[in-house]
N, C-alpha and C positions, 0 to 999 in steps of 0.2 A: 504494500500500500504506500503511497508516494504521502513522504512530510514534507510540507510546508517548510518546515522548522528547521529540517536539515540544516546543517552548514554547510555551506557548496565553498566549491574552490576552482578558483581560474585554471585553466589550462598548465601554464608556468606554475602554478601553486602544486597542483595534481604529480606533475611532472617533477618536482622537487619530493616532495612526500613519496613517492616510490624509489626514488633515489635512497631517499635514506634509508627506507625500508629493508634496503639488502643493507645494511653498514651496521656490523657488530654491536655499537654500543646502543642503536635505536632500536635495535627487530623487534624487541617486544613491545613497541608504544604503539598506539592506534593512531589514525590517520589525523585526531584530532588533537593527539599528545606532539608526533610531527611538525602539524604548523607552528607548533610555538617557537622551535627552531628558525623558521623559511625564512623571518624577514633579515635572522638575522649571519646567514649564509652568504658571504662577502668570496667574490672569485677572485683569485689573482694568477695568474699566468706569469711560467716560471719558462726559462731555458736550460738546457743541459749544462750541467756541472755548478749549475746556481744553488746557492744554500736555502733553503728553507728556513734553519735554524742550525744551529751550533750545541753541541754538548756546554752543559752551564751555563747557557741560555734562562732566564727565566720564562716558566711553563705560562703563557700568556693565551694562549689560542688552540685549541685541536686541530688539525688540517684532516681533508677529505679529499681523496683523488678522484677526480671526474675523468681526468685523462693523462696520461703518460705513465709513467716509474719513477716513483723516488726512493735511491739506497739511504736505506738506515745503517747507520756505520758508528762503532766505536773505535776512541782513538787509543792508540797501544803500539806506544815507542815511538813516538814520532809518526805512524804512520795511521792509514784507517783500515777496519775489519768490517766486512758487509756483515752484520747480523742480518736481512733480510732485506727484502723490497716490496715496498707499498705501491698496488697496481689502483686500479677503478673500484670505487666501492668502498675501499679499503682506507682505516683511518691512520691516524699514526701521532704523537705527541700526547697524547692522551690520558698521563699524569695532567694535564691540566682539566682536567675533570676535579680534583683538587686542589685545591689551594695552598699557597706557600710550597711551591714545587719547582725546582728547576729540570731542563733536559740532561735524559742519562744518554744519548745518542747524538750525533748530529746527522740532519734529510740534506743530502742533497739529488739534484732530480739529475737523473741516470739516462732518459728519454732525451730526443732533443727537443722537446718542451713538453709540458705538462701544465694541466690546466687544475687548482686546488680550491678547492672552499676551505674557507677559513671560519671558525666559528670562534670569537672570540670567547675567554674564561671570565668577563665580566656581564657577557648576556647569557651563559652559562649558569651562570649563579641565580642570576635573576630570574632566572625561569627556576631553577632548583628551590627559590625561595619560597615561590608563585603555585609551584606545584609539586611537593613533595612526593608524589606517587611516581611522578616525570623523576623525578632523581631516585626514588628504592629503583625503579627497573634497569634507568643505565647503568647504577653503580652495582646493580645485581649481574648487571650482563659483562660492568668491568672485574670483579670477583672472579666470573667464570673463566672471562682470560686468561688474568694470573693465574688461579690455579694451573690450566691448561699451561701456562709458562714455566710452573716450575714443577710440576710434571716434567716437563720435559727435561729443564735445566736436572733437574733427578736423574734421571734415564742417561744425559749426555756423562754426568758426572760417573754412574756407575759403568760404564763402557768404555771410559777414558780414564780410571780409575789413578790418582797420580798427579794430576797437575795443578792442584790445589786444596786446600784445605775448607770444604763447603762449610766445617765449623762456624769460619770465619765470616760468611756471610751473615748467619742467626748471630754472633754472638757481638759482631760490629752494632746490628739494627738492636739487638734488646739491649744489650751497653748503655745506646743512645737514649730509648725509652727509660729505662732507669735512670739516668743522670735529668732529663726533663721532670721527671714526676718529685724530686728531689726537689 
């Protein structure tokens, strides 16, 4: 039965909302959790070997690839290590989903251009404030990743058994935790 009431959406609005639709940290929001995001979807177009961002960077924006590759790389000895590559769809800085967060990586675009939505971490918030259910889902669906992350970092570590000490990662992070609660 057709509502009245419905909330309809422009073509460009429709078309942005299924966008997000496939991108990790939105899948679970409805089309109407979606628009809260769209106005504030800022594009910027990048060229190959251009920086996105820098490791220790502050975490200010998530990025969203519409088009090209951008490598995620960490730096080690002077040089960089591809941890991975963010294709379409696919987000990537996304410690700024939090606040007081710098970059552990730095994006730079791998393609000879790439086209990024940018979603800034102060309309971020604003909608987290606005709508609390908007923030349990994404920060439910960022949960899922990390885990999924250190899973794996698990896995890599037990196959590779030797080149570090994984201690050292739990006891640097609760360290810190305890000397804050102090």
């Amino acid at each position: 039965m057709y509502n009245p009431f419905k909330k309809t959406y422009s073509q460009s609005e429709k078309e942005q909302i299924n966008f997000l639709k496939g991108v990790g940290p939105f899948r679970k929001l409805t089309d109407d959790q979606l628009f809260a995001f769209v106005p504030y979807l800022y594009t910027r177009k990048y060229r190959k070997n251009e920086a996105v961002f820098f490791a220790k960077d502050p975490s200010q924006a998530v990025y969203i690839v519409n088009r090209g590759l951008v490598s995620l790389n960490l730096e080690r000895n002077g040089s960089f290590e591809e941890l991975d590559q963010a294709g379409k769809k696919e987000c990537f800085g996304d410690n700024a989903f939090v606040l007081d967060n710098h970059r552990l990586y730095s994006a730079i675009v791998s393609s000879e251009d790439a086209e990024i939505f940018v979603l800034p971490q102060g309309n971020i918030m604003d909608i987290f404030e606005s709508y609390p259910e908007i923030k349990a889902s994404v920060l439910e669906c960022l949960i899922e990743r990390y885990n999924h992350y250190t899973e794996s970092l698990f896995k890599a570590y037990k196959e590779s058994f030797g080149f570090f000490e994984l201690k050292q990662a739990y006891s640097d992070h609760h360290n810190s935790e305890r000397n804050r609660s102090l």
